[in-house]
C-alpha positions, 0 to 999 in steps of 0.5 A: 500500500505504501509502495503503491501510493509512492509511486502514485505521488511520483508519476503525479510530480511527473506529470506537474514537472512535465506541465510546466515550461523546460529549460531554455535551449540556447544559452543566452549570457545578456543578464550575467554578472562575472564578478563572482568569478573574477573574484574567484580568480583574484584571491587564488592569484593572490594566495597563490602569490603569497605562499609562493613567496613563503617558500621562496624565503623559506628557501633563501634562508634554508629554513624549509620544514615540513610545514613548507613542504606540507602547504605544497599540495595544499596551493596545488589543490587550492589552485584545482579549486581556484580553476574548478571555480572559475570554470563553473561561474563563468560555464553553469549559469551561475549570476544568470536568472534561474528560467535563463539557464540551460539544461546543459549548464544545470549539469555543470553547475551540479559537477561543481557542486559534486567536485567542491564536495570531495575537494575541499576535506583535502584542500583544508585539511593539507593547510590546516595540517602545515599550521599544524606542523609550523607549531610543531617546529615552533614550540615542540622543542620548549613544550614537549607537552604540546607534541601529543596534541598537535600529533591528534591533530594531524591524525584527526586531520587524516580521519577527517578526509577518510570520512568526508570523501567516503560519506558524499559518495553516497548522497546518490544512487547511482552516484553520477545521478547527481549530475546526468540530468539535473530534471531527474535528480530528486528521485536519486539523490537526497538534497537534505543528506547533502545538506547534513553531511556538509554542515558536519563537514563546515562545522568540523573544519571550524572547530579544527581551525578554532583549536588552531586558533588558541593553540598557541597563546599559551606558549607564546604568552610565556616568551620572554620579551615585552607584552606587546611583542608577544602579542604581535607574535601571537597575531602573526601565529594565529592569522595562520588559524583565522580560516575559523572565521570564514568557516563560521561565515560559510557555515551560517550562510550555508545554513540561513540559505538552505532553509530559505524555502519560501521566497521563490521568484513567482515567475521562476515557478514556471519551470520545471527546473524549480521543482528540483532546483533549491531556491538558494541557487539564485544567490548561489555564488555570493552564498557558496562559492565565494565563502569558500573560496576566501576560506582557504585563501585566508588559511594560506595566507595565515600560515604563510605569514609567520615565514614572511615576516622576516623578509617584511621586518628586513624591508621595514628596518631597512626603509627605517634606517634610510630615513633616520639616516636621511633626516640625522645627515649620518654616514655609515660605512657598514649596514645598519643591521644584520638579519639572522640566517632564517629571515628573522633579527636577534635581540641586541644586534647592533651597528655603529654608525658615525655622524658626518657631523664635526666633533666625529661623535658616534651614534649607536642604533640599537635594532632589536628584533621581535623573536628571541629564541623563537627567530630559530624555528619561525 
């Protein structure tokens, strides 16, 4: 009787779709906006800059670690996500009124959606894990203590791929029913399993990267040097961790828009597709796409930070010394500061620099650098 009265409830959906106007056939790109995707595409060049830089002076310096050789795959799958991105805002539909997209691009857009879903467990959890691992060279030596947990961390990051790439597999059966013909798609796939699955999916990411985000105040709390150095290391440390809030971000608006059921465009009701397309796809590249793609970008950044900041003190200090110069009249024979082999400065590095002025005083400027024992392993 059950089964019976299914069956009736999907030939009478059948027969209300079928009423109903089809999708138009030939695309049509008068309405479109391609901010999204140029959006996409600058913050993955700009990420992709700033990590590039990373290792460059990770290289210079000689200071390559694991968390260096750990951000690598995760710029290359960045990049992949960056590419994919751009590939489905600017071939899908997206930023176009929902009746003006073609059956074709509904099947792109929903490769996107597919795509984004098995990329991204890997995409965060390979940065993520290189934050791990800058902590690791940085505070493992001075607190062994804090060695069991960044390693939980790092298996938690591995179980957390296993499962998140196992779990989307079985949103549709069969699984390529989640883009062959997006008309047919709810009699295969559960929109409401999807939308489950990721909120665990976002709100792991979250807590992982709030752990990451208060990590390190305790140990940088006890180095020794003033309170307001040891707060501008403790931000250089954390941005590597700031993800948390663009995970936060996505994660409400994932939420917010996914119970938007209601306020559907009349006209849009029309159309088949609106029985089987989630009304949120009308804002669909400001709610997903560039939420998730300013996630990761702010993760590589962060994390790349703490190794660029030698090379950002070395311009500063050098900048600063011109200028002092420039104002005092001093010559001076020899360079006004020496940087530490990793990019960084130590404490109580000094130069002398004689005035050109009569009496041949000489004036000492004294450079003190921000890191102490720590200039060693950043």
């Amino acid at each position: 009787m059950s089964l019976a009265a299914s069956s009736s409830s999907t030939g009478m959906a059948a027969m209300v779709t079928a009423a109903l106007l089809p999708p138009p056939a030939e695309i049509n790109n008068t309405h479109k906006v391609y901010s999204v995707a140029v959006g996409c595409i600058i913050l993955g060049i700009i990420a992709a800059f700033v990590v590039l830089a990373r290792l460059f002076q990770r290289w210079r310096t000689g200071a390559f670690g694991a968390d260096d050789y750990c951000i690598m795959p995760g710029l290359v799958l960045y990049l992949g996500w960056t590419t994919m991105a751009a590939y489905v805002n600017l071939h899908a539909g997206v930023g176009k009124p929902l009746w003006e997209i073609t059956l074709a691009e509904y099947t792109i857009w929903y490769q996107g959606i597919v795509g984004s879903a098995f990329l991204y467990p890997a995409m965060s959890a390979t940065i993520r894990s290189s934050v791990i691992l800058l902590y690791r060279r940085t505070f493992a030596a001075s607190y062994p203590g804090m060695l069991l947990a960044i390693w939980t961390l790092l298996g938690c990051q591995m179980i957390y791929v296993i499962v998140f790439t196992v779990i989307e597999g079985f949103i549709c059966t069969p699984f390529s029913a989640a883009w062959t013909n997006p008309l047919l798609r709810e009699q295969h796939c559960n929109d409401w399993r999807y939308y489950y699955i990721q909120v665990a999916l976002f709100s792991c990411s979250m807590s992982f990267d709030a752990i990451l985000l208060v990590l390190p105040i305790y140990p940088v709390s006890k180095l020794q040097m003033p309170l307001q150095k040891r707060i501008g290391v403790g931000a250089v440390l954390i941005l590597g961790a700031a993800a948390s809030i663009a995970a936060a971000y996505k994660l409400g608006v994932f939420v917010d828009q996914m119970n938007r059921i209601d306020s559907i465009n009349p006209y849009w009701l029309q159309y088949a597709m609106s029985r089987v397309t989630p009304p949120q796809f009308d804002k669909y590249g400001l709610t997903f796409w560039i939420p998730s793609q300013v996630e990761p970008c702010v993760g590589l950044i962060g994390a790349s930070l703490p190794a660029l900041r030698g090379l950002i003190v070395d311009r500063f200090k050098q900048l600063s010394s011109a200028v002092y110069f420039s104002r005092k009249g001093l010559v001076s024979s020899d360079p006004p500061y020496e940087a530490h082999p990793s990019g960084q400065f130590r404490r109580g590095d000094t130069t002398a620099v004689k005035s050109g002025g009569s009496g041949g005083r000489d004036d000492a400027v004294l450079l003190r650098s921000e890191y102490v024992e720590l200039a060693d392993r950043v």
